[in-house]
C-alpha positions as CSV (number, residue, x, y, z in Angstrom):
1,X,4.0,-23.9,1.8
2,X,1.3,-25.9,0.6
3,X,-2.1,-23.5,1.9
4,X,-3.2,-22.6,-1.5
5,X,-2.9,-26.0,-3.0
6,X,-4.5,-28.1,-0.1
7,X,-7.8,-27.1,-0.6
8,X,-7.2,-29.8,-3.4
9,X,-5.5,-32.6,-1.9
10,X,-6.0,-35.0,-4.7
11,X,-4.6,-32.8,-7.4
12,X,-7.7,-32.8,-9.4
13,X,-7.7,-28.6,-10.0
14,X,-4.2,-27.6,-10.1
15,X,-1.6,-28.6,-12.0
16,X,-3.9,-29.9,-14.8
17,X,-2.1,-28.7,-17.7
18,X,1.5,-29.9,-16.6
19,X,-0.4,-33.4,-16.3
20,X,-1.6,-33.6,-19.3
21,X,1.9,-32.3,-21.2
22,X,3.9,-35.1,-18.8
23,X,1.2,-37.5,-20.2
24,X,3.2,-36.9,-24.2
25,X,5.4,-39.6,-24.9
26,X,7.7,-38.0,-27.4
27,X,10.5,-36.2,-24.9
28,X,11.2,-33.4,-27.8
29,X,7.4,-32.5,-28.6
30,X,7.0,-32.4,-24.3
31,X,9.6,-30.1,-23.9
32,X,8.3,-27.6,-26.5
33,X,4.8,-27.9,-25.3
34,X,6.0,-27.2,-21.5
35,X,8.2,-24.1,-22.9
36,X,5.2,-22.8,-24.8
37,X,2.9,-23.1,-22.2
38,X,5.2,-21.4,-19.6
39,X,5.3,-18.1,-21.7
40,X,1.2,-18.4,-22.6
41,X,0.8,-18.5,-18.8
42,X,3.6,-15.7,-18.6
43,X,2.1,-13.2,-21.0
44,X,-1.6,-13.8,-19.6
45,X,-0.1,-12.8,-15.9
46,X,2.1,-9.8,-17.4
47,X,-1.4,-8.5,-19.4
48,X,-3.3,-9.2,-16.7
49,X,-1.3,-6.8,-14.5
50,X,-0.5,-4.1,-16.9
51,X,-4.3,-3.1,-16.3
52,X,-3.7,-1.2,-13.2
53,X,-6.4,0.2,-10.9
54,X,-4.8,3.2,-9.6
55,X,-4.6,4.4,-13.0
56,X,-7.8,3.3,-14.8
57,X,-10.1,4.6,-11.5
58,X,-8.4,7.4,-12.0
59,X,-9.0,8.3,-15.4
60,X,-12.5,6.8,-15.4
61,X,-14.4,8.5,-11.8
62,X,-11.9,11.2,-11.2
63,X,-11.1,12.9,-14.7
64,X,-7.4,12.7,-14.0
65,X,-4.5,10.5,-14.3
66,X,-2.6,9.6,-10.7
67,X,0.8,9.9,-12.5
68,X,0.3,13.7,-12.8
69,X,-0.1,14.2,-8.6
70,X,1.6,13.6,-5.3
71,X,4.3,11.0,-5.3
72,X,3.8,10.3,-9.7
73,X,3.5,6.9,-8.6
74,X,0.4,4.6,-9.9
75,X,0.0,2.7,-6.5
76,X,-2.6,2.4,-3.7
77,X,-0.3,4.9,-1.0
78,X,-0.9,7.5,-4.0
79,X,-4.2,7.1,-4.7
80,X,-4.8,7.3,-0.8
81,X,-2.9,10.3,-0.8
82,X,-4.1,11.9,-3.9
83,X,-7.7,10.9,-3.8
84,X,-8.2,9.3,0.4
85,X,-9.7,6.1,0.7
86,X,-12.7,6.0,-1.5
87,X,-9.8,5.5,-4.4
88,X,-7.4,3.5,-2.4
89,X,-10.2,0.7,-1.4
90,X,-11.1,0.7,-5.2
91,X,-7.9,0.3,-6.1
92,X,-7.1,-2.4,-3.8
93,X,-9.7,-4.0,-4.9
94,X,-8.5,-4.0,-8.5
95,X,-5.2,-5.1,-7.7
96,X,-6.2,-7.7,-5.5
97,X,-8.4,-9.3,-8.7
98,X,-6.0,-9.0,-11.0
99,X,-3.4,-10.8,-9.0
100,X,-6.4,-13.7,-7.8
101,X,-6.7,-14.3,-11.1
102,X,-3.1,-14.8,-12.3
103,X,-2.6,-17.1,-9.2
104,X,-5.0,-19.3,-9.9
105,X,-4.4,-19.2,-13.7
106,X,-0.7,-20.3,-12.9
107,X,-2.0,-22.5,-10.7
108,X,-4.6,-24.6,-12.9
109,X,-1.4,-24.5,-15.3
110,X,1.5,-25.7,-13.6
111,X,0.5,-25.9,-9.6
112,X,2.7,-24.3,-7.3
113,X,5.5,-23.1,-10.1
114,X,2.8,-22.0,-11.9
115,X,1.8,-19.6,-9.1
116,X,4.7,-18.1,-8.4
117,X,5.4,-17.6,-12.4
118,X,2.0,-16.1,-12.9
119,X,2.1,-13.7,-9.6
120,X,5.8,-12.5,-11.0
121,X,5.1,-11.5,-14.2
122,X,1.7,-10.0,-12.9
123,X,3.8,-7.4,-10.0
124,X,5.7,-6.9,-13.5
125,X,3.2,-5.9,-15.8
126,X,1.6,-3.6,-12.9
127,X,5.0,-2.1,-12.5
128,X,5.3,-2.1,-16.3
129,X,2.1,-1.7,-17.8
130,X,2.6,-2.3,-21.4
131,X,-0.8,-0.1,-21.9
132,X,0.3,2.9,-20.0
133,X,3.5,3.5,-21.5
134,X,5.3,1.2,-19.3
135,X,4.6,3.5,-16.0
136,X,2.7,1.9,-13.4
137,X,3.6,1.5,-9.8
138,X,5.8,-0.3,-7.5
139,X,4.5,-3.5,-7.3
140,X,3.8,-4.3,-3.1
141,X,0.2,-4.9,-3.3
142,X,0.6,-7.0,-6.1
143,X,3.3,-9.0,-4.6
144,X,1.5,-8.9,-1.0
145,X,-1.8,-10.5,-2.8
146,X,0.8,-13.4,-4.6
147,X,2.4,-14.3,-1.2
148,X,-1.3,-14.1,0.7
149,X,-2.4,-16.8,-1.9
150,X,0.4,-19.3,-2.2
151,X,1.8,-19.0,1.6
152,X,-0.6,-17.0,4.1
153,X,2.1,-18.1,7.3
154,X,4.7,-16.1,5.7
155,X,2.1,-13.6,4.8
156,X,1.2,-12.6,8.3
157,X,4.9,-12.7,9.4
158,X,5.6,-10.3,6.8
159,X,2.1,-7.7,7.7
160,X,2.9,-7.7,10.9
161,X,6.5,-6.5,10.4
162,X,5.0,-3.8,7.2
163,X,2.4,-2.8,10.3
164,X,5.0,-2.6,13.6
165,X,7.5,-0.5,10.9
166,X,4.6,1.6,9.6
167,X,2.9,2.5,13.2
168,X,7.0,3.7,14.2
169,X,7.7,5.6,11.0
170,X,4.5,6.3,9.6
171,X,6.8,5.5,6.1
172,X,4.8,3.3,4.2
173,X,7.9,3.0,1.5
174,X,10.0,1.9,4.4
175,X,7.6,-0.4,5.9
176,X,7.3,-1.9,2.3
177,X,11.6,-2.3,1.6
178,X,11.8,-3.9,5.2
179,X,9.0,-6.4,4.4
180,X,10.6,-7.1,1.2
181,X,14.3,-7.6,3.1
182,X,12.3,-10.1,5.4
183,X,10.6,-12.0,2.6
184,X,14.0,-13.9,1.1
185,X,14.9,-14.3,4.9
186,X,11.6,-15.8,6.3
187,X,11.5,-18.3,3.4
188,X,14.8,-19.3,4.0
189,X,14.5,-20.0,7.7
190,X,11.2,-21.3,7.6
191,X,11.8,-24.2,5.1
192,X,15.7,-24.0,4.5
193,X,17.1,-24.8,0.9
194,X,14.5,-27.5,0.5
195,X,12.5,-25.0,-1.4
196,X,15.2,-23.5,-3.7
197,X,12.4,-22.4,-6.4
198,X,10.6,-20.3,-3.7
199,X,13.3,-18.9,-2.9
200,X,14.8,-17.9,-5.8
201,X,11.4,-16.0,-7.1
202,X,11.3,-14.4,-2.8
203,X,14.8,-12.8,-4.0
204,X,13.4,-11.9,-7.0
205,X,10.6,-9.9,-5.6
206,X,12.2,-8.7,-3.0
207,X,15.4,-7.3,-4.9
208,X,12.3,-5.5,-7.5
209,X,10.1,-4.1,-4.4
210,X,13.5,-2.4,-3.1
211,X,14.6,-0.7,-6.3
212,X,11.3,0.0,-7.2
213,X,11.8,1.8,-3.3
214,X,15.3,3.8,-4.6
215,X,13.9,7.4,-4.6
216,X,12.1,6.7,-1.5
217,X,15.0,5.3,0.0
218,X,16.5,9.2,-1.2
219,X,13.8,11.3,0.3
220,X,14.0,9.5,3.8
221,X,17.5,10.0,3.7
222,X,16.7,14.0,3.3
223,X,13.5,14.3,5.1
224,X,11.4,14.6,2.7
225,X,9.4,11.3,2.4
226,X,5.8,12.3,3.1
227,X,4.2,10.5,6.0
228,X,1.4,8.0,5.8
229,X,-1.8,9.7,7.8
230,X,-5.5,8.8,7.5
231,X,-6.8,11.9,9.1
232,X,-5.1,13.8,6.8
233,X,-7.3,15.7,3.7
234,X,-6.4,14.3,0.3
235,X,-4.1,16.5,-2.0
236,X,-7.5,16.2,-4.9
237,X,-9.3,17.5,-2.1
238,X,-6.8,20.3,-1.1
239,X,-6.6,21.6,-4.8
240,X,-9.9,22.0,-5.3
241,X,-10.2,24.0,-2.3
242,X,-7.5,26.1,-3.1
243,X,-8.8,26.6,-6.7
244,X,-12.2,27.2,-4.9
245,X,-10.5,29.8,-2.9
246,X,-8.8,31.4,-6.1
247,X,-12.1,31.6,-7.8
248,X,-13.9,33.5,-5.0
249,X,-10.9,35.9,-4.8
250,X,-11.3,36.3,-8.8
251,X,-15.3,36.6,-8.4
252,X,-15.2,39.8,-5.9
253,X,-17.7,42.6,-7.5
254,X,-16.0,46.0,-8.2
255,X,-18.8,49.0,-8.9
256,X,-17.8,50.0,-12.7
257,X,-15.7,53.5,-12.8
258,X,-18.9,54.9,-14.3
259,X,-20.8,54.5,-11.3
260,X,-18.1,55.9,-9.2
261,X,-18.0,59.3,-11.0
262,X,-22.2,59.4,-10.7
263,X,-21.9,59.4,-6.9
264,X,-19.5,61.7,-7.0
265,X,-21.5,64.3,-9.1
């Protein structure tokens, strides 16, 4: 678990910050700094992801806001629903910066702990954005970038199983609460209780992904979960059409009752 932080073997990039607290002498005035510095680098992360894509692409190039259509949800499955894939890649890519950036701001911070504190608190603020009224979305994306970053082996165990669940159910929501039952699980086999603090923030994530999942987990119980399809039109585009349809119906010419009476004459 060390593929984000061995592109600097020698400690020179990451971790500056807890260096240069442990580097205090007086133990009281060390403490206070560390505590400070952990909720700076926890409020940067949380802002940082309360600006969510989904939401902001929304407003800004289509004129709408996502949480009015399809699922309500302010995530990239919505968009792609909602808008098809021209909003879903920008949205990805929004997410995906956002979450670079808190990584690597934990990480400069306090290495490896830093990381994982930073990539929490940013899946928080995008599933509580405290500039949209604490509504945002559910957080995968956001927690698929974090893990991407800081472990890519236990990444690609974890796509692979989202992918193999997706391509049999065509459920992204499922695919998304088995990933997140697997997470806890994978990080526990593949490095055992060596790496309690790991662990404790893969329960974490995993335990928010599947209750962020609850009314999914409802609607697949009833059949009525919508299935993930990339051939089919995007719900923007079928209103449109339909309000297309509804003006050309309005639009049909009628002669005036006047001219109707001349031709009689």
């Amino acid at each position: 678990m060390r593929y984000l932080f061995d592109l600097d073997p020698n400690n020179n990039f990451f971790g500056v910050l807890a260096k240069w607290i442990l580097n205090i002498e007086d133990q009281t005035v060390c403490n206070t700094v560390t505590i400070i510095c952990w909720v700076i680098c926890a409020i940067i992360a949380y802002l940082l992801g309360s600006l969510n894509s989904a939401i902001i692409i929304s407003r800004y190039k289509y004129k709408q806001d996502i949480r009015s259509f399809g699922s309500g949800n302010a995530g990239l499955t919505n968009m792609h629903r909602v808008y098809g894939k021209d909003g879903a890649v920008w949205t990805l890519v929004g997410d995906i910066a956002k979450q670079l950036l808190s990584v690597l701001i934990g990480s400069i911070m306090f290495a490896r702990m830093g990381a994982y504190l930073a990539g929490a608190f940013c899946m928080i603020g995008h599933i509580f954005p405290v500039y949209y009224r604490f509504k945002g979305g559910k957080g995968v994306l956001t927690a698929a970038t974090m893990i991407l970053l800081i472990d890519p082996m236990i990444f690609s165990v974890l796509i692979v199983i989202f992918a193999l669940v997706l391509l049999i159910t065509r459920y992204v929501s499922l695919s998304s609460i088995i990933a997140a039952l697997v997470y806890p699980a994978s990080i526990r086999i593949a490095y055992g209780m060596e790496h309690a603090f790991e662990l404790f923030f893969a329960l974490f994530v995993g335990v928010l992904v599947i209750y962020m999942h609850r009314s999914n987990l409802y609607r697949i119980f009833n059949n009525q979960e919508s299935k993930f399809s990339f051939r089919k039109k995007p719900e923007a585009k079928e209103i449109m059409d339909m309000e297309d349809k509804e003006n050309d119906d309005d639009t049909t010419f009628y002669p005036p009752a006047t001219e109707k009476k001349k031709k009689k004459k």
